[in-house]
C-alpha positions, 0 to 999 in steps of 0.5 A: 362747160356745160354740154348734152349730146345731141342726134340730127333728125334732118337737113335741109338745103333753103333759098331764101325769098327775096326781099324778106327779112334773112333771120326772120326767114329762117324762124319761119321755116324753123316753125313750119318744119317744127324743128326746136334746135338747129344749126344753119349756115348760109350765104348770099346778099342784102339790101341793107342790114342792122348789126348788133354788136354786145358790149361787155361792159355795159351788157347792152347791145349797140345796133349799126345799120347799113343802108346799102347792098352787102354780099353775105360772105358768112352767116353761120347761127342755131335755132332753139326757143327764147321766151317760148319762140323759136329765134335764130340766133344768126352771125353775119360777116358782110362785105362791101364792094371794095372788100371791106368786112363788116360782122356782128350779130345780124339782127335783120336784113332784106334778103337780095338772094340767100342760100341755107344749109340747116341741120336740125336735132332731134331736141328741144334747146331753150334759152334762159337768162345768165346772169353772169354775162346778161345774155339769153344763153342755152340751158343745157 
């Protein structure tokens, strides 16, 4: 395992904007606040979404779109840099009207209402190619 220490600079409390794209709201608040590593946590509700789901064997990512209202029962993720831009790298559990859960890497969606906690820290975390898993990972 590989890890460093990190010290939080700040947290934030974020209403989403409605009818934007959910992770693209949050590299845009990541870049306006200059903040390079962080955690966030968030809830709310989409208008449809696309999930990626990484598929082990091939190393490939299958994307599944949904295009229907979805309450966004979790979406937990972090910011750090990919290819020298901010990218948020965002889970979602999504439910539908009867219950049903769907989850997976949450790609994009159109934001109904949502709601972020973001704790930023006081470093620079990039993400390099690993070639055991063919994944963008952090380099720590």
């Amino acid at each position: 395992m590989d890890y460093r220490e990190v010290d939080t600079a700040s947290e934030y409390v974020c209403r989403l904007d409605h009818g934007a794209d959910w992770r693209g709201q949050i590299e845009e608040f990541a870049a306006a606040q200059d903040i390079d590593a962080a955690f966030f946590y968030g809830l709310g509700a989409v208008q449809d979404a696309e999930v990626l789901y990484y598929e082990q064997d091939r190393q490939e990512y299958d994307a599944i779109e949904f295009d229907e209202p979805l309450e966004v029962a979790a979406c937990v993720g972090n910011v750090s840099h990919l290819e020298g831009e901010r990218f948020a790298h965002t889970h979602a559990v999504l439910s539908r009207p009867d219950g049903t859960a769907l989850a997976g890497h949450l790609d994009r969606a159109t934001v109904f209402a949502g709601e972020l906690y973001v704790r930023a820290f006081d470093t620079h975390l990039e993400r390099e190619h690993d070639e055991a898993t063919d994944l963008d990972l952090w380099n720590l």
